[in-house]
C-alpha positions, -999 to +999 in steps of 0.1 A: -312-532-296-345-549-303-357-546-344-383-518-347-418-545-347-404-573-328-417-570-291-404-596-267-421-615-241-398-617-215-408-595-182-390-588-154-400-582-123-389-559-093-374-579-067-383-549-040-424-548-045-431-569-080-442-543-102-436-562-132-420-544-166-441-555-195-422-539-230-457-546-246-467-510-221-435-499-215-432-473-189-448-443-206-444-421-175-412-428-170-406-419-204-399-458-216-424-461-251-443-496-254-426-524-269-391-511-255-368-544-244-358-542-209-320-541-222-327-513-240-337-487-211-312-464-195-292-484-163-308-446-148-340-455-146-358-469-118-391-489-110-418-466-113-439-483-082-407-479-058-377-467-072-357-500-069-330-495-093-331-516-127-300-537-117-327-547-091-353-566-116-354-606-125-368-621-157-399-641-162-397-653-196-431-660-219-469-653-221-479-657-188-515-658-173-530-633-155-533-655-126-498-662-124-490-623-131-514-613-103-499-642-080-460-627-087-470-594-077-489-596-044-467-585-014-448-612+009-462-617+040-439-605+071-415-626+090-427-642+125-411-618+148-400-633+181-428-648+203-433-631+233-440-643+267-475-631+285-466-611+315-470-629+348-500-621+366 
């Protein structure tokens, strides 16, 4: 358990839609107060954006920028599917 004061840096991110758990906000809905490490939260909870459980999340250590933040989170584009063919005429 994190020292009450210290608040790490470290976010981690939800590998089903990137919601990205900050312990600087915590998850106040969820019942998670700000500056909570991501260790520290019941193996119960799950993302609040999905529901991807917490065994689901990877880290992304230090201060990021916004940019980068923004970039992580925005949705994957779709696989190519298979081409098809133009019917015949």
């Amino acid at each position: 358990m994190m020292s009450p004061g210290t608040i790490t840096t470290q976010r981690w991110i939800c590998e089903s839609c990137g919601m990205i758990y900050d312990p600087a906000e915590g998850d106040p809905d969820g019942g998670i107060v700000p500056g909570t490490a991501f260790e520290d939260i019941p193996d119960h909870w799950v993302c609040p954006a999905c529901g991807t459980r917490k065994a689901d999340f990877y880290t992304s250590t230090g201060p990021a920028e916004p940019a980068a933040l923004a970039k992580e989170s925005e949705p994957r584009p779709p696989e190519p599917g298979p081409r098809r063919r133009a019917p015949r005429a």
